[in-house]
C-alpha positions in Angstrom: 9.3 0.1 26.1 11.4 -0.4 29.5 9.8 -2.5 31.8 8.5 -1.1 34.5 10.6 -1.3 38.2 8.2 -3.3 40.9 5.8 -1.7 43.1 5.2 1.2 41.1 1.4 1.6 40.4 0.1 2.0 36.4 -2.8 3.5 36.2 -3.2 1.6 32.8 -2.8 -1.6 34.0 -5.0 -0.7 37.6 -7.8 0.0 34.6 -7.3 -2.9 33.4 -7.7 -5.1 36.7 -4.4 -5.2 38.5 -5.2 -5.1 42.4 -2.8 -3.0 44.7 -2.3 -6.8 47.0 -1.1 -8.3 43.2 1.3 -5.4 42.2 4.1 -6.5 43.7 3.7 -10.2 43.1 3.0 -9.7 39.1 5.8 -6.9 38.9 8.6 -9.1 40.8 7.5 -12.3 39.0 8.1 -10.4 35.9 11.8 -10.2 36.4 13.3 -7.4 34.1 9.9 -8.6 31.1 7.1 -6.7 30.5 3.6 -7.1 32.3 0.6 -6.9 30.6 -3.0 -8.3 30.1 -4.5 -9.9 27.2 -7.8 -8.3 26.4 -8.3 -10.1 22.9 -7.2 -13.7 20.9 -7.1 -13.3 17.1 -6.0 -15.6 14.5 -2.9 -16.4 17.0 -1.7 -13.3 17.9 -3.0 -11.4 21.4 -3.8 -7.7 21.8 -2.2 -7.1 25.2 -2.3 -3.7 27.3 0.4 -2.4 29.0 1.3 0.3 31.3 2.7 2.0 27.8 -0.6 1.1 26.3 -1.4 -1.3 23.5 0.7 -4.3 21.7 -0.1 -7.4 19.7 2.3 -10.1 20.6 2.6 -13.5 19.3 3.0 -16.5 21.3 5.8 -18.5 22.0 4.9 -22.2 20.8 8.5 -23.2 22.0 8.0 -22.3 25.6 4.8 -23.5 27.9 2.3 -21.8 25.5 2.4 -24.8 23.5 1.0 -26.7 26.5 -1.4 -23.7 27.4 -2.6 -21.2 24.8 -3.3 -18.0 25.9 -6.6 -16.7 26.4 -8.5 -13.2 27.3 -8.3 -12.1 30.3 -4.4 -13.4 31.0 -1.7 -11.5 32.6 1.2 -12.5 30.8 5.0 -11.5 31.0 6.4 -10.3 27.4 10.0 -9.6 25.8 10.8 -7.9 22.6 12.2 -10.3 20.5 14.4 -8.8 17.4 12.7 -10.9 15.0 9.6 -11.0 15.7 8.6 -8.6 18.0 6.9 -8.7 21.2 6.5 -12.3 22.4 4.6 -13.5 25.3 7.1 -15.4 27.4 5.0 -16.9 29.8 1.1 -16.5 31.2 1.3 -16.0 34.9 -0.8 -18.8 37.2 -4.4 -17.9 36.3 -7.1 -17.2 39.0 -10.1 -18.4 38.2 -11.0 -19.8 34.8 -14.2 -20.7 32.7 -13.8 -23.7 30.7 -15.8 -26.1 29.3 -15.1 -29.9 26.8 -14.0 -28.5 23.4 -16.5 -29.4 21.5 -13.9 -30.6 18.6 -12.2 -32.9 21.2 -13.5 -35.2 23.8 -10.6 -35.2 25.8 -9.6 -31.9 25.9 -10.2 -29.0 28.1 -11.0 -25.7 26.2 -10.1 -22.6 28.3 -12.6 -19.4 27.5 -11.7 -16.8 29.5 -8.9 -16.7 32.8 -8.9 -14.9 36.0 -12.9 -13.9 36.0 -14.5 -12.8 39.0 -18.3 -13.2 38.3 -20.2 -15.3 35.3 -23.0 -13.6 33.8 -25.2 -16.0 32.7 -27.8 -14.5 29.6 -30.5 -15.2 28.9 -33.5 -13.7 26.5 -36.9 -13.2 27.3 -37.9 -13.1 23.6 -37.4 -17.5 23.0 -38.1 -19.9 25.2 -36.4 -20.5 28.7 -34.0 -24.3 28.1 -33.5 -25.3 31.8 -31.1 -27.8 31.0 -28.9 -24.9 29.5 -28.9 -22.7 32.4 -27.5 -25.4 34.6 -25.2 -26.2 32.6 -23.9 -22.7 32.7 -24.4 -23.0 36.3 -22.1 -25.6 36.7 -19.5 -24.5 34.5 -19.9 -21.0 36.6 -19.4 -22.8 39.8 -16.1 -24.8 38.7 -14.3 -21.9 37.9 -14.3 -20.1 40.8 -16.1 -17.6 40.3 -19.5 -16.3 41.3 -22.4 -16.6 38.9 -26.0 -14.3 38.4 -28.7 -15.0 35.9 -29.5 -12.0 33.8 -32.7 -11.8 32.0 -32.0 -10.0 29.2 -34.7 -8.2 26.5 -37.5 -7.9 29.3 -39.0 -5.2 27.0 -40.5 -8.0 25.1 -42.2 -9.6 27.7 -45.4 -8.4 30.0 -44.5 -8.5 34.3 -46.1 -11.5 34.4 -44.0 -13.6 32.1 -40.8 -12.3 33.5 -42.3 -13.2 36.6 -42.9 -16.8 35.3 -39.1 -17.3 34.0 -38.0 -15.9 37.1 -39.2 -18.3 39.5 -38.2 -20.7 37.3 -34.3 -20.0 37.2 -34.7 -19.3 40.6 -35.4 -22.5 41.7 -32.8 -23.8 38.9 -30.4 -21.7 41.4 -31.4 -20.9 44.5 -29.2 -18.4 45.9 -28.1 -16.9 42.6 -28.8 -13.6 42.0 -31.3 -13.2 38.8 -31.5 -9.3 37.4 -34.3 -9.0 34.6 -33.3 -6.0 32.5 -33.1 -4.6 28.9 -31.0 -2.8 26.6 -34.1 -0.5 25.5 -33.9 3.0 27.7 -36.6 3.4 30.2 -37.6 -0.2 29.6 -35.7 -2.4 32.6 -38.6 -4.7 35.1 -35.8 -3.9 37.6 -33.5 -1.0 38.5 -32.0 0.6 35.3 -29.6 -1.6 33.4 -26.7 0.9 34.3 -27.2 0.9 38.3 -27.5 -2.8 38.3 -24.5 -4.1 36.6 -22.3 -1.4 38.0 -23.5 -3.3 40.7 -22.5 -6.6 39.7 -19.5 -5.4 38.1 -17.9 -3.0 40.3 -14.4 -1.6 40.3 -11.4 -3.8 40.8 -14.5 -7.2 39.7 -14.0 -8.6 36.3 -17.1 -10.4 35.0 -17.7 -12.7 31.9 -20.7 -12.9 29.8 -22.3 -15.8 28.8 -24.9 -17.5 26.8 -26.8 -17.7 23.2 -26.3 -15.7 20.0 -28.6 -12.9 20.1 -29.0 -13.1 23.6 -28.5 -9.6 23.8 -24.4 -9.6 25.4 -22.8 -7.1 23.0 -26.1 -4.8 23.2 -25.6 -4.6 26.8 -22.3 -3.7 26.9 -22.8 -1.2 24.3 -25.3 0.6 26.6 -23.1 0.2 29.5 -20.5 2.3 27.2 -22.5 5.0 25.7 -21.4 3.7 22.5 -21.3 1.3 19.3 -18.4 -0.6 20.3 -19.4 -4.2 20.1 -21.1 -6.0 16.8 -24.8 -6.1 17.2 -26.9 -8.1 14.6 -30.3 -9.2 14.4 -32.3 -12.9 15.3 -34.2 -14.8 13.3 -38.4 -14.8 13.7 -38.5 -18.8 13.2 -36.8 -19.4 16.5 -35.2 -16.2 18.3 -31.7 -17.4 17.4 -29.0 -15.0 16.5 -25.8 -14.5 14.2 -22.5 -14.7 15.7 -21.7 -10.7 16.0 -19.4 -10.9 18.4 -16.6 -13.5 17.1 -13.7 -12.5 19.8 -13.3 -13.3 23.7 -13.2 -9.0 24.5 -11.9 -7.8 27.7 -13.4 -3.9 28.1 -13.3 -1.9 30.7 -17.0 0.4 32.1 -17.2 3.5 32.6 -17.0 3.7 36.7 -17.2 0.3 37.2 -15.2 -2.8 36.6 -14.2 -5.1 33.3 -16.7 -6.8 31.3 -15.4 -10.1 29.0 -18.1 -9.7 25.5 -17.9 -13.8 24.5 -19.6 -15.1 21.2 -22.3 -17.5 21.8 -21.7 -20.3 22.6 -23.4 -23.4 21.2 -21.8 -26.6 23.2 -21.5 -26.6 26.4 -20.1 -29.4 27.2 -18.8 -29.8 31.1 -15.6 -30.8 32.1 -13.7 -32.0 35.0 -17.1 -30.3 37.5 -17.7 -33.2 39.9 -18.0 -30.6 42.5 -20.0 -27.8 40.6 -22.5 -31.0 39.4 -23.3 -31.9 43.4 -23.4 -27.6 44.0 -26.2 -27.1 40.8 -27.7 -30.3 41.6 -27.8 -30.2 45.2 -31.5 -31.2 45.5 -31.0 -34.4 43.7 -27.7 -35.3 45.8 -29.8 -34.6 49.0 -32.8 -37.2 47.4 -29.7 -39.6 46.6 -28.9 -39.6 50.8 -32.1 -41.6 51.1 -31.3 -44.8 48.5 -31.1 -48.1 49.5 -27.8 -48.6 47.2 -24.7 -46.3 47.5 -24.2 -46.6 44.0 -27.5 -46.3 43.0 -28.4 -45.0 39.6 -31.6 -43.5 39.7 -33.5 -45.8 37.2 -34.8 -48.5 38.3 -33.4 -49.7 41.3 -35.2 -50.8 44.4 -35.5 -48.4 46.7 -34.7 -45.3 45.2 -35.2 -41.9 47.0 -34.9 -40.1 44.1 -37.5 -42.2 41.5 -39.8 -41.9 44.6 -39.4 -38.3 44.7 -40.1 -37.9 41.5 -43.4 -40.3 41.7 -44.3 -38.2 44.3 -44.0 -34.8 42.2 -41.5 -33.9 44.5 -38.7 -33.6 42.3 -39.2 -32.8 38.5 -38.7 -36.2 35.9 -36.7 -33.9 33.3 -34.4 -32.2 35.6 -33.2 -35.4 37.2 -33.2 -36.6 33.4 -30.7 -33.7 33.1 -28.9 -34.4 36.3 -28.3 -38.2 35.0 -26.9 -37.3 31.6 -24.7 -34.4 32.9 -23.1 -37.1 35.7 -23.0 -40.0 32.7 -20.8 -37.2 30.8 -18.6 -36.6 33.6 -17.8 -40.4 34.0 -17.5 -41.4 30.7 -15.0 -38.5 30.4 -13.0 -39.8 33.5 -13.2 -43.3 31.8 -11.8 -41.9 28.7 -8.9 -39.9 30.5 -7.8 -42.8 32.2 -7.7 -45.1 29.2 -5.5 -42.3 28.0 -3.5 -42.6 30.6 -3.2 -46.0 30.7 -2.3 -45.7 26.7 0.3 -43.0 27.5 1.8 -45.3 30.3 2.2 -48.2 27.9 4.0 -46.2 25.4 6.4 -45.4 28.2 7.1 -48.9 28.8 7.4 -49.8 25.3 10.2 -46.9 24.6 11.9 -48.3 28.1 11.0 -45.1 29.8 9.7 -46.7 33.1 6.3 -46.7 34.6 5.6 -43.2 34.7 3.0 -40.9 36.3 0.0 -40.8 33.8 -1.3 -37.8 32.1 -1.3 -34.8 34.2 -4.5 -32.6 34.1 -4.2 -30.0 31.8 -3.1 -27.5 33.5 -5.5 -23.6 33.8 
């Protein structure tokens, strides 16, 4: 495969996302390499498309893809190494990234998907609605960049007036956010069909992410969308609505007339990282309460003069979302706490080996 010259357009690769105001950027940046974009992460090897079409390439764990592993969604630069094939070389500066606290690793940053335009956040009307779960898909939504909706997924299941209930409820979770009830089941959508409305949120050039549970009904939507079994579909349990891990890959796909959709596993932990800003964005009602205390550093408990415990006296402000609000903003400093005794750790070593003070642990970079 010859790599391509710059400024030439690839319908292949337009498919797949690449914007007429990137081409020249990606192609010159690619300097004599291939460009491609990962569309799947398997067992350490990436399926990558190409203006050629297909490849599997491995990473290179000497290079900067020991500090940052690639993920779907990357546009990556890759060379055809004689002995082992094609290599990605390097993963051009992501735009946009979902990412979340590995859940293996307090201290580390777990990137999911790179350079998503739109989070679509699931979730089914067949269990029961876990407010504290939405927002934290809000706020990881709002820290990557992108733009997040709510869909209600499986409305077939439910009467008007129940989606009308979980509705108002997400709404006011996110005011502002768009929130789409629908369903995979033809001639069943509470809105406009399922088709027309995520063309909508998904349209040409946009690519979006899915997000939520197992069994929340990701793969089955994108399967509509396609006309076709392509995704893994599997039943939930009766007991409690839950569902089997069908989809096990990150899966960049393209619609049919519209833009690219990422298919994600569920996903169990969500644990926030690094989202001071997206906290204050989902939480912004609380924040405005927290204008009104007597003490700037006021927790919320049982100081004098809190705003926000009078709010909540007052019914003003619901106990269990500024429960939730607490224990996401507890996580967030008791991360920064442990980061900086890393650093401070890190820094020590330094002076122990004689290598000077140094700078600290950088932040991992996206």
């Amino acid at each position: 495969m010859e790599p391509m010259a710059a400024h030439d357009f690839s319908p292949e690769l337009a498919r797949y996302g690449l914007s007429a105001d990137r081409l020249d950027e990606l192609f010159e940046a690619a300097d004599g390499r291939v460009l491609g974009r990962i569309i799947r992460v398997e067992r350490g090897e990436s399926d990558v498309v190409t203006e050629a079409g297909p490849v599997r390439a491995v990473s290179d764990s000497l290079r900067a893809q020991s500090d940052l592993a690639p993920v779907t969604g990357d546009w990556v630069h890759l060379v055809d190494d004689p002995e082992v094939g094609w290599r990605i070389d390097e993963i051009v500066e992501r735009q946009r990234t979902l990412s979340r606290r590995d859940p293996g690793e307090q201290n580390i940053e777990q990137v999911l998907v790179a350079n998503v335009d739109r989070v679509l956040i699931t979730q089914a009307l067949d269990r029961p609605l876990r407010p504290g779960r939405i927002e934290r898909f809000l706020v990881l939504a709002w820290d990557s960049g992108a733009e997040p909706a709510v869909l209600l997924t499986k409305s077939d299941v439910a009467d008007a007036d129940e989606v009308a209930e979980v509705r108002a409820v997400v709404e006011a979770l996110a005011p502002g956010i768009e929130v789409v009830a629908l369903s995979a089941v033809e001639g069943a959508d509470r809105d406009d069909g399922i088709a027309e409305q995520l063309r909508r949120l998904v349209p040409a050039g946009v690519t979006a992410v899915l997000v939520g549970e197992s069994g929340a009904g990701k793969s089955t939507l994108v399967n509509r969308l396609l006309g076709h079994e392509a995704q893994a579909t599997g039943d939930v349990r009766d007991a409690d609505g839950a569902g089997r891990h069908t989809t096990i890959t990150r899966d960049l796909i393209p619609l049919p007339d519209a833009g690219l959709i990422i298919d994600t596993p569920g996903i169990r932990a969500v644990g926030i990282w690094d989202a001071e800003d997206a906290l204050r964005r989902v939480f912004g009602d609380v924040i405005e309460l927290a204008g009104g205390c007597r003490f700037n550093d006021c927790q919320h408990g049982v100081e004098p003069g809190c705003a926000v415990q009078a709010a909540v006296e007052a019914s003003q402000l619901d106990a269990r979302r500024l429960g939730r609000f607490v224990g996401m903003r507890a996580e967030l400093i008791e991360q920064a706490e442990r980061e900086a005794e890393r650093a401070r750790r890190a820094d020590s070593g330094r002076r122990r080996r004689g290598g000077g003070k140094g700078g600290g642990r950088k932040k991992r970079r996206r």
